[in-house]
C-alpha positions as CSV (number, residue, x, y, z in Angstrom):
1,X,114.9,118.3,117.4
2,X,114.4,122.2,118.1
3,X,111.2,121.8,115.0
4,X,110.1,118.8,113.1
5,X,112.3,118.8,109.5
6,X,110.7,120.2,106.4
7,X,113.0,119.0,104.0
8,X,115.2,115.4,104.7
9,X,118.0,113.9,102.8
10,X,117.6,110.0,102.3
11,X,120.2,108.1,101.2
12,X,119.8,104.6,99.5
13,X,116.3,105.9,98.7
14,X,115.4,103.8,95.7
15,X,116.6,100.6,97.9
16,X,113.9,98.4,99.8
17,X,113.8,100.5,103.3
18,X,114.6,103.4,101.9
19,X,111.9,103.7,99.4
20,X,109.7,102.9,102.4
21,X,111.3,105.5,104.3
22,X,110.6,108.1,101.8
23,X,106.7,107.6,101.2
24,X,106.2,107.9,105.3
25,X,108.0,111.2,105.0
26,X,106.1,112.2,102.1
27,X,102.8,111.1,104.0
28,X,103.3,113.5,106.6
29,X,103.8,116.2,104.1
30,X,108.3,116.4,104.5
31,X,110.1,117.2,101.4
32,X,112.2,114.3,100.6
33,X,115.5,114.6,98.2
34,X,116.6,111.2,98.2
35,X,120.4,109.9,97.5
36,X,120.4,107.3,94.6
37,X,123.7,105.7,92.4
38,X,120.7,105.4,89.3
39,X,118.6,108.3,88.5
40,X,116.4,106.4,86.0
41,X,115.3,104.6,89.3
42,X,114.7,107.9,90.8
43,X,112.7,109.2,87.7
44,X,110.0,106.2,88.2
45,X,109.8,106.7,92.1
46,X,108.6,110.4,91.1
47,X,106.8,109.0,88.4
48,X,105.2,106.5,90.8
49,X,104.0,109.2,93.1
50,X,102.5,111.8,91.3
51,X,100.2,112.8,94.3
52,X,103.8,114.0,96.2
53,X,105.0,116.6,92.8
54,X,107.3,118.9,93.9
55,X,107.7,116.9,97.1
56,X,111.0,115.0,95.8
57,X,113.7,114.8,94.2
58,X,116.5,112.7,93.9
59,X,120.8,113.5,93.3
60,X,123.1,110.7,91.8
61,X,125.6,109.6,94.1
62,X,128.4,107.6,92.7
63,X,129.9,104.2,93.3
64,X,132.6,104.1,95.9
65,X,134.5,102.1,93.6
66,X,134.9,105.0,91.2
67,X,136.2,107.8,93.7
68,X,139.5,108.4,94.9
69,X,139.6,108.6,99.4
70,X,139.2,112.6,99.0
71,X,135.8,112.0,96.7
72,X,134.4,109.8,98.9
73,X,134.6,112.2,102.1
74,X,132.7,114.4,99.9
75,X,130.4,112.6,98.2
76,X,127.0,114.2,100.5
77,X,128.8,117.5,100.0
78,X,125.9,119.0,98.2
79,X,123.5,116.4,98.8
80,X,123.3,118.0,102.3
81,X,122.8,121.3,101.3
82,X,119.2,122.9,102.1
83,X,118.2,120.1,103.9
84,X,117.3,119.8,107.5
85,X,117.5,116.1,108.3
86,X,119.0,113.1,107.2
87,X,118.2,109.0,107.2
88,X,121.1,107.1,106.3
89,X,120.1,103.7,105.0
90,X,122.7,103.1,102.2
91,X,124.9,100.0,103.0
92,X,126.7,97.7,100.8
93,X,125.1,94.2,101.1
94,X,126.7,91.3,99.2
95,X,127.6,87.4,99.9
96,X,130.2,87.3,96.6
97,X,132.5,88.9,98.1
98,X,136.3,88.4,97.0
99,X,137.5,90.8,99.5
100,X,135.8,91.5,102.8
101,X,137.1,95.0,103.8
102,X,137.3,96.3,100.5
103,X,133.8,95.1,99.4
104,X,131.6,95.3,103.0
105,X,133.8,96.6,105.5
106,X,135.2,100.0,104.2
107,X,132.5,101.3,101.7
108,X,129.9,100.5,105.1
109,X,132.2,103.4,107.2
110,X,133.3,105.0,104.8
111,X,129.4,106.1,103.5
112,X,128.6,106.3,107.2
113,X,131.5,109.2,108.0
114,X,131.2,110.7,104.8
115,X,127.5,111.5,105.5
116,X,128.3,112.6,108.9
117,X,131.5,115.2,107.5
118,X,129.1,116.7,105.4
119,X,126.3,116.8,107.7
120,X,128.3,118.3,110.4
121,X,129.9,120.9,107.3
122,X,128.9,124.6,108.2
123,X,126.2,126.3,107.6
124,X,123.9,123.3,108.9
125,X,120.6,123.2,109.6
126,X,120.9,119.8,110.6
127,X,120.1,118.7,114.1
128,X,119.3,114.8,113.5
129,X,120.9,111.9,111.8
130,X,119.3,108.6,111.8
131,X,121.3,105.7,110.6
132,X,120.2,102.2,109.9
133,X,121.9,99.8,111.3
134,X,121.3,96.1,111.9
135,X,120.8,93.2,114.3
136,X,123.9,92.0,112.4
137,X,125.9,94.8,114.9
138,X,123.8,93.0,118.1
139,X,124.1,89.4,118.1
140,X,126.5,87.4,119.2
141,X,126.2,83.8,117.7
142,X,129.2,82.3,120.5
143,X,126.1,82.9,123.6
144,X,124.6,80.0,124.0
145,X,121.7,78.8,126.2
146,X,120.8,77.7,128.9
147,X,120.0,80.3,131.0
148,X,117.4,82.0,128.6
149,X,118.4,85.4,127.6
150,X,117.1,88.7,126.0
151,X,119.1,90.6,123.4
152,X,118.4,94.4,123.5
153,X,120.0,97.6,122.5
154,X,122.4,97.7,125.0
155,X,124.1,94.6,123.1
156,X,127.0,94.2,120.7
157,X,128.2,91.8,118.1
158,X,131.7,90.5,119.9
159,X,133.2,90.2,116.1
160,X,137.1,92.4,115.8
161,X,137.9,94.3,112.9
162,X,140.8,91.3,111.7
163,X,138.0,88.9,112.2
164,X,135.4,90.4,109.9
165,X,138.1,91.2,107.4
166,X,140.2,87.9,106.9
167,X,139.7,86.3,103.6
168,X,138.9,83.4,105.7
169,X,136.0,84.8,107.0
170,X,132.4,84.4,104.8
171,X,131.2,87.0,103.8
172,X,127.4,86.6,105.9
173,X,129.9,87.1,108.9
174,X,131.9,89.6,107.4
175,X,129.0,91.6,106.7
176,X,127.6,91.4,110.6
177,X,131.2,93.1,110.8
178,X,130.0,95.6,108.3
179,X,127.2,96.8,110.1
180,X,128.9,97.2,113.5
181,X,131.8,98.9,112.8
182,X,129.9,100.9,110.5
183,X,127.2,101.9,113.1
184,X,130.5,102.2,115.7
185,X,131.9,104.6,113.2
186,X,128.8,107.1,113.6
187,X,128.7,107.0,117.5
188,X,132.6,107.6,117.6
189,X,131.7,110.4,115.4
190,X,129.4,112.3,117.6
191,X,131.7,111.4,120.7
192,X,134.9,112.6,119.0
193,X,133.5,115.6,116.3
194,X,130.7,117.2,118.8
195,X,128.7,118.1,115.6
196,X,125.9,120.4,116.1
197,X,123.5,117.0,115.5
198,X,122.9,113.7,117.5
199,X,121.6,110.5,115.9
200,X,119.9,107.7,116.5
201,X,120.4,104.3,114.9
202,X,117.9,101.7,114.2
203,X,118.8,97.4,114.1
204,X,116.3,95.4,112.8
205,X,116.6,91.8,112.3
206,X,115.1,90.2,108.9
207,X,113.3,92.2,107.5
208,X,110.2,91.4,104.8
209,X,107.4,92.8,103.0
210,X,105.9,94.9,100.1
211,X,108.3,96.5,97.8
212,X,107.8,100.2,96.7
213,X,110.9,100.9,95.1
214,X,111.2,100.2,91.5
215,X,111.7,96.4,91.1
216,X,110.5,94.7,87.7
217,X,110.5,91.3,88.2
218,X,110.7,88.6,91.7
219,X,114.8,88.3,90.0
220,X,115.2,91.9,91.2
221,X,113.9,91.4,94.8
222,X,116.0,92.4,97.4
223,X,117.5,89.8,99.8
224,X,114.9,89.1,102.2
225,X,112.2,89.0,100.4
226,X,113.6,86.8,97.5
227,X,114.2,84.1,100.3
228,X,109.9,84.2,101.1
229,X,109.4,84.3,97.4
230,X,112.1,80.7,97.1
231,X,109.8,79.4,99.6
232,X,106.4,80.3,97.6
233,X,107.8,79.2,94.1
234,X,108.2,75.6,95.8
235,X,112.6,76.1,96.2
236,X,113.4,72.3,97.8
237,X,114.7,72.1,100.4
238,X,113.2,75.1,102.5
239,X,115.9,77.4,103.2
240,X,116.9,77.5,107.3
241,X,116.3,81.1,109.2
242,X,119.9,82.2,110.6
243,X,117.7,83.8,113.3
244,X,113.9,83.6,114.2
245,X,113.7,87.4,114.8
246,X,112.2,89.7,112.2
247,X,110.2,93.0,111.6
248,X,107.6,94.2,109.1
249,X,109.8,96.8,106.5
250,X,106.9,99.4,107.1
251,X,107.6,99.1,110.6
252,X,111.1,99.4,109.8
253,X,110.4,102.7,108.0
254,X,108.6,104.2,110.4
255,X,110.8,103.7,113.1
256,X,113.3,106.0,111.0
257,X,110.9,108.4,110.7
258,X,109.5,108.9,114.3
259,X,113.3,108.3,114.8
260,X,114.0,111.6,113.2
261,X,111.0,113.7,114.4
262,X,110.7,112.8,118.4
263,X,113.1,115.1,120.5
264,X,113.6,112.1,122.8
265,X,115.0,109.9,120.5
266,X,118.9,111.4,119.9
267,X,121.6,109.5,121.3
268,X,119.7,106.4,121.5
269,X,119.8,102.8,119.6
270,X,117.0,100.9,118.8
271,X,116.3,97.0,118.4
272,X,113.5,96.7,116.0
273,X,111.4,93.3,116.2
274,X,108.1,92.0,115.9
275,X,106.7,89.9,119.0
276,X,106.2,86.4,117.2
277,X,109.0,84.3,115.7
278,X,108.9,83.2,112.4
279,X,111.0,80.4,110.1
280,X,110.5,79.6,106.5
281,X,108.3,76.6,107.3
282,X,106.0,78.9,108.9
283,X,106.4,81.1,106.3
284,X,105.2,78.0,103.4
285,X,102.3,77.1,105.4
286,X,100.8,80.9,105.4
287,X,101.3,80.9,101.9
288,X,99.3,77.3,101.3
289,X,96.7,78.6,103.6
290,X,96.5,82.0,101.8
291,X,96.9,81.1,98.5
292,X,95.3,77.3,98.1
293,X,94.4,77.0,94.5
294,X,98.0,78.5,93.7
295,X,100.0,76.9,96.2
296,X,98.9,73.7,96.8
297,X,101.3,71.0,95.5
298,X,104.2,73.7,94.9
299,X,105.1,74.8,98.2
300,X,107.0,72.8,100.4
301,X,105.6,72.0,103.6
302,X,108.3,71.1,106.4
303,X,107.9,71.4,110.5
304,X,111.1,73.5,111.2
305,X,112.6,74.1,114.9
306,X,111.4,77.7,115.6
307,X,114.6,78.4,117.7
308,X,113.2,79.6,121.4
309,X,116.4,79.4,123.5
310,X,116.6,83.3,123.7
311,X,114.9,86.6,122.9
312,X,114.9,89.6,121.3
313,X,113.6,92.9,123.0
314,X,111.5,94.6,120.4
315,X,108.9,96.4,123.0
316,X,111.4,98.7,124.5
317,X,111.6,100.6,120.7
318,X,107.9,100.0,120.0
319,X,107.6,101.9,122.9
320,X,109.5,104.8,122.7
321,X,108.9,105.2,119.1
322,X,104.8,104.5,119.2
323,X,105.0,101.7,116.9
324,X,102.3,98.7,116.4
325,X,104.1,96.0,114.9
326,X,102.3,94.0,111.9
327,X,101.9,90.4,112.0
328,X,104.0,87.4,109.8
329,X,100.8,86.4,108.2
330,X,100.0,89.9,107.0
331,X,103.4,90.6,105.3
332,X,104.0,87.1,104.2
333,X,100.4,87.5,102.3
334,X,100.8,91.1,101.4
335,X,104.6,90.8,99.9
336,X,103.1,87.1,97.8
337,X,100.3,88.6,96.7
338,X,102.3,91.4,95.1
339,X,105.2,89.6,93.5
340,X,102.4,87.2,92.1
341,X,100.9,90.2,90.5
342,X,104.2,91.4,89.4
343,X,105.5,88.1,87.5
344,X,101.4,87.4,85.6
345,X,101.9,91.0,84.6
346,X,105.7,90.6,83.4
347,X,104.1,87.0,81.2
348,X,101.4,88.8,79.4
């Protein structure tokens, strides 16, 4: 970027990465405006963070479901408008689906070219969109080993359009489809549109740890980290990992943000991922071993295949984006620890 931003848009900014994403902007002294569908949740995150007044504010974005196709290319119309930046990490994430392409599938590129069309919209300041994608838009679950092999940011999820969208199809695979198209969506942007911005997108795998967006009770956790908390509240049997691969979510976040802010980072895709493997067995022992008096006799303790027939190339990105990635141990701990705290506050 020609300077670093002073004032960034992020969308889904009351969500589980994006909440994250907004206190390391706000750490380094960025005005953040952050993209919400609930403004009561983006009254306690200001609440939350009275050190940062003045530093953010929050606009109501709608459901997709409610617009018409011209609302929805306009929905960032004046969301954009003053700022200087943008992190897109807004994506539809559901396993109910009744209709893959209307429920994942569209409203994933839809919010990804609707973000772009008004970024892109003149005047702009704008000279870097950073989009969250997802491992989901890397893997290929047909490759098979033997010989060993290395996924890295070069890869693609082999998954058509028909495939992801046929009713036939459930929706964890239908969403993989989600996130690649969706990501697709933003490079064919920039290819086709020539905006006066590049991007960068970001794939992590699963992704745990501390919430800082407004959640009440463990019922309102987000995906990921209600699976650890199954596994500390004694859920039988332990849940199976659909990969071994996963990344801390402050990590995560400030991958977006270095991301936004490094020159060398446009036009390039990054695969997040911590160095050690992790499965939910590991996961129960940590919590016995962290948490003995609490956990002992309620969390299940199973030996579970840590799948090592291939590997995920999370250096190149820790690299190029000066990240340190935190151990399983530490998040597993950290995120217990807090939800623990947040269900003996919610009984008294």
């Amino acid at each position: 970027m020609v300077q670093p931003p002073q004032y960034v848009l992020v969308t889904g900014a009351t969500g589980f990465i994006g909440a994250h994403v907004v206190d390391q902007l706000l750490s380094r002294g960025i005005r953040v405006r952050g993209a919400t569908r609930s403004l009561a949740k983006g009254d306690a995150m200001i609440k939350a963070r009275p050190q940062h007044a003045g530093k953010l504010d929050f606009v109501q974005i709608k459901d997709f479901d409610e617009m018409n196709a011209s609302e929805r290319l306009n929905i960032f119309e004046e969301a954009v408008k003053g700022v200087d930046g943008i992190i897109h990490t807004a994506s539809p994430l559901t396993y109910t689906t009744t209709n893959n392409e209307t429920e994942l599938l569209l409203p994933a590129i839809n919010g990804v070219r609707a973000i772009l069309t008004a970024a892109a919209a003149p005047p702009t300041p704008i000279h870097r969109v950073v989009l969250t994608s997802s491992f989901a838009a890397v893997m290929d679950t047909t490759r098979r080993s033997p010989p060993y092999f290395t996924y890295t940011a070069s890869d693609w999820n082999p998954l058509t359009y028909a495939d992801s969208a046929a009713p036939t199809t459930s929706a964890v695979i239908a969403y993989r489809g989600s996130k690649k198209f969706a990501e697709l969506a933003a490079w064919d942007f920039v290819q086709d549109k020539k905006p006066g911005f590049d991007i960068a997108t970001l794939c992590p795998p699963m992704t745990f740890g501390p919430v800082v967006h407004p959640v009440a009770s463990a019922a309102k956790l987000n995906e990921s980290n209600a699976m650890l908390w199954k596994v500390a509240s004694g859920e039988r049997p332990l849940p199976v990992a659909r990969v071994p691969f996963w990344v801390d979510v402050r990590d995560v976040a400030k991958a977006h943000v270095e991301a936004l802010v490094r020159p060398e980072a446009g036009g390039k895709r990054f695969l997040l991922a911590a160095p050690e493997r992790f499965s939910y067995g590991i996961a129960a022992g940590i919590v016995e071993e962290e948490f003995p008096a609490w956990a002992k006799g309620r969390v299940v303790r199973e030996e579970q295949v840590v799948d090592d027939s291939h590997g995920v190339d999370g250096e190149t990105a820790a690299r190029e984006l000066g990240l340190e990635y935190r151990g399983f141990r530490q998040t597993v701990r950290e995120l217990v620890a807090q939800v623990r705290e947040m269900e003996e506050a919610g009984a008294r």
